[in-house]
N, C-alpha and C positions, 0 to 999 in steps of 0.2 A: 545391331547396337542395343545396348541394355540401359535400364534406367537406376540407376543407384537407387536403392527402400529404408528409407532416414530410419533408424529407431529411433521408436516412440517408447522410449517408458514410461510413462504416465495414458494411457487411452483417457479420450472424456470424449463427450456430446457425441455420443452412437446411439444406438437404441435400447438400451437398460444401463442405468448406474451401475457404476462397480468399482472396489476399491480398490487401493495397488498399495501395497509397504512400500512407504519409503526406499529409494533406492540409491538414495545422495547424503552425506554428512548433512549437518547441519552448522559444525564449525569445522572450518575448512581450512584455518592457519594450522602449524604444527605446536603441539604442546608447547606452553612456555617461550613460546613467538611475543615479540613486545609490539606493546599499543596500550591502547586508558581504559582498558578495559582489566577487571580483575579476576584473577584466574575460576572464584569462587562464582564470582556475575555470567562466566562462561559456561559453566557447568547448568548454572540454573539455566539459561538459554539452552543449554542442549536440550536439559529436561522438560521445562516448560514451552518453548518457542518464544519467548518474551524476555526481556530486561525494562526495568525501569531507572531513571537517572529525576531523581526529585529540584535539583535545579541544574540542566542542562547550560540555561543560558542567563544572565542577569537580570532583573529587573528593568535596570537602564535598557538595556537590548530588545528587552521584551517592549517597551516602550517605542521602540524605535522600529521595530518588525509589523506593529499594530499599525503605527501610523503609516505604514507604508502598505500593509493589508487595505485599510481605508482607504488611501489615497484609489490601488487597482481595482477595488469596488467602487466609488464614484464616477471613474473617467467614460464620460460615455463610449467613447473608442476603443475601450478593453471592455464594455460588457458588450457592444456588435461582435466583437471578436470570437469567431467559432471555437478561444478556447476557453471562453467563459459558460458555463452553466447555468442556467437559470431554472428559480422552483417553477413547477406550472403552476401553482395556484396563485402563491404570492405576485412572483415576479420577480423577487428577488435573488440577484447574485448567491449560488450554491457553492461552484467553486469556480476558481480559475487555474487552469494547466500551464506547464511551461514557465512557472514564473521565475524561474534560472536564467531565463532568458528572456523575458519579457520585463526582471527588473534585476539592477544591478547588486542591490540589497538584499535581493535574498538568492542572488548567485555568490554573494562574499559569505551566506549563510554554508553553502552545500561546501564552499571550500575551505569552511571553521576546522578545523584539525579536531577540536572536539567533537564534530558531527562526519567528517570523512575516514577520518582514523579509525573509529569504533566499527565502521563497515569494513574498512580493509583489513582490519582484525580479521571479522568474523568470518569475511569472505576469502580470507589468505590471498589477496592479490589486490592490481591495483580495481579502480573501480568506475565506472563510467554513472550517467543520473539516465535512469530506464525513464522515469516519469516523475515530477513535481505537480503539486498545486498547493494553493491556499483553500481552504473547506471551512465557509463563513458559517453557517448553521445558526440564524439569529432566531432570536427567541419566538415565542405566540406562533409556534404551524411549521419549523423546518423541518423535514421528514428525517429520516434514517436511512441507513445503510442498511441493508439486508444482510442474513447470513452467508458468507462467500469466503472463498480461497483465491485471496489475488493470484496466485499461481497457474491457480486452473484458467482464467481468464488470459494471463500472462504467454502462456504455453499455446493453448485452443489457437489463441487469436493473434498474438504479437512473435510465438514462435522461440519462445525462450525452451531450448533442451533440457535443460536440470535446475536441480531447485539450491542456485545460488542466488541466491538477490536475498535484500534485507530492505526494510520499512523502518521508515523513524517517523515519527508525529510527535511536534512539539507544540505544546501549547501556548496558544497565545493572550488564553481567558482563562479564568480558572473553570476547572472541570468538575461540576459536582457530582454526587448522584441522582441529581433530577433530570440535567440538562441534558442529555441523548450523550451519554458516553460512549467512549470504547468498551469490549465487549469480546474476550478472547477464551477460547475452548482450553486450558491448557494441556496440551500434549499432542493435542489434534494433527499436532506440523509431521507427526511421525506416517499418518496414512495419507494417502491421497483417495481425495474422492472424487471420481470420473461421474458428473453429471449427464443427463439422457438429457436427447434432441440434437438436432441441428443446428448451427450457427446463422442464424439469419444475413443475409447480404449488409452491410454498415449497422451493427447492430450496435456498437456503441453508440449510437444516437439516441436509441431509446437507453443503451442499461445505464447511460451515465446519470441519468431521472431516476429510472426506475431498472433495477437488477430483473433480469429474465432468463434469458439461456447461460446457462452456467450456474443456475442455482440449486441447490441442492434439495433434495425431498424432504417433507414433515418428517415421516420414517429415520430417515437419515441421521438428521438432525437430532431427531430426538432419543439415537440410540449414541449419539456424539456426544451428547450434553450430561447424559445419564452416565457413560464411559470416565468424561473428563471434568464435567463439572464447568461454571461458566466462572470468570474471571472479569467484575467490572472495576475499570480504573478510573480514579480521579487522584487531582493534584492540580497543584496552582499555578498559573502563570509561570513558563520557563521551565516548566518540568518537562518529561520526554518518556515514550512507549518505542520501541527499539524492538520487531517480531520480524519473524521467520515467513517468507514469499506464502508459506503452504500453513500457515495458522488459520483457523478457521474463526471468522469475527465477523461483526456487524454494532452497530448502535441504532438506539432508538431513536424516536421524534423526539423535537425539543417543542414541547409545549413549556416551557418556564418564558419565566420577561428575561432571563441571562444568556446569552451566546455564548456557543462553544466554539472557537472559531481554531483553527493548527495550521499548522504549514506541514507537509505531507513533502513526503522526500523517497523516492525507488531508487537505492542503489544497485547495481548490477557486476559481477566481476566480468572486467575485458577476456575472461577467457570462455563465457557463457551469453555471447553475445546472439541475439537476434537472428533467426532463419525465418526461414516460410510459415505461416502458420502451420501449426498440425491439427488443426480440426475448424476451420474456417474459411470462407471460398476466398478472400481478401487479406491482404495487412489493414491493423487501424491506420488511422492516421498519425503523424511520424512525432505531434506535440500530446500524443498517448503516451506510444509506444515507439522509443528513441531508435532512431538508425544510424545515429551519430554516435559510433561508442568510443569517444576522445578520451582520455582519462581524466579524473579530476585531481587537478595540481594544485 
């Protein structure tokens, strides 16, 4: 009896970094495929890994998304809840996961036509939610996001075979240049970078705090940044960041008195669903990394 050998195209977490070209589109519908996205918007996303949309959602909405962010940060039952994060130092709520599911308002969010449409554009098919949360980031001490490629974690850990999935973050604060913005390499989405080391046993325990295995080298980084150049965004309340699984990004601490607070949204196409991990002894847990690839209707 033999054992089928998955290919891996992307290798990561072995014992020396290494890079891999791209080996997947990055838009995936056929030319001149309809959805709300403009042929011109597409092209820059091929080029850069990135779209911006400067009022995604309304004012009103935005109002109504906030209070409902607040509401799952106050509820003491949803910060016990293992899918709440909390900062070490402060204490306070960093993010919460799952909130598709955990609240009805921002599952009428992921199935907005203006926010699921733009993924099944990009992804040519339909499209299931890999992962959700809300990412409060309040002001005086909420840390940052390190340098990473959701992808590479995506892949290593949760077992996604190619790099079809898309990120959207919409804002729910205004986002300045003080407040620990987003933070994107443009072009970065074209290589992949196979990070060194192991995957530790439940290691998103730690990297959901603090990023470790899967991060990339100073080297690295700094021959990425000098290649592409770095791209920080801001915009107000209701605007949106729309990147590529394999964009290379991170933000800083927000030491300002202003939060940066988004709703974070992983879509995923039902044809690039979830296997075994390939570079980790475990699957995350399944309000990470979804097992449920239902499509979104």
């Amino acid at each position: 009896m033999t054992t089928e050998v998955r290919a891996d195209l992307y290798p990561s977490r072995g014992a020396a970094e290494m890079t891999t070209p791209r080996q997947d589109p990055v838009i995936w519908s056929a030319p001149g495929a309809p959805g709300p996205v403009a042929a011109k918007d597409l092209q820059s996303y091929e080029h850069d890994g990135f779209l911006t949309v400067d009022q995604l959602i309304t004012p009103d909405e935005v109002a109504v998304y906030r209070a409902e962010l607040d509401r799952l940060v106050a509820d003491p039952l949803i910060r016990a809840d293992e899918r709440s994060i909390v900062e070490k130092q402060s204490q306070n709520v960093r993010s919460v996961f799952e909130v598709h599911r955990i609240s009805e308002v921002f599952a009428g969010l992921v199935r907005d036509e203006r926010v699921v449409g733009r993924a099944r554009q990009i992804l040519g098919s339909d499209v299931y939610v890999h992962q959700s949360r809300i990412n409060v980031k309040p002001g005086f001490g909420a840390s940052g996001f390190y340098w990473h490629s959701d992808f590479e974690t995506w892949h290593a850990e949760d077992g996604l075979p190619n790099m079809r999935a898309v990120s959207v973050s919409i804002a729910l604060t205004e986002n300045f240049d003080t407040n620990g913005g987003l933070m994107i390499m443009p072009g970065s989405h074209k290589t992949f970078l196979g990070c060194a080391g192991e995957t530790p046993k439940d290691n998103y325990k730690k990297s959901l705090q603090m990023q470790d295995a899967g991060t990339p080298s100073d080297e690295a980084l700094t021959k990425m940044a000098d290649r592409h150049g770095i791209r920080l965004f801001t915009g107000r309340a209701g605007s949106a960041t729309w990147f590529d699984c394999n964009a290379m990004h991170g933000s800083g601490d927000n030491i300002t008195p202003y939060a940066r607070s988004n709703v974070f949204i992983v879509f995923n196409s039902v044809e690039n669903t979830a296997q075994e991990p390939f570079a980790a002894p475990i699957r995350r847990p399944e309000f990470i990394g979804a097992r449920d690839f239902t499509p979104v209707k």
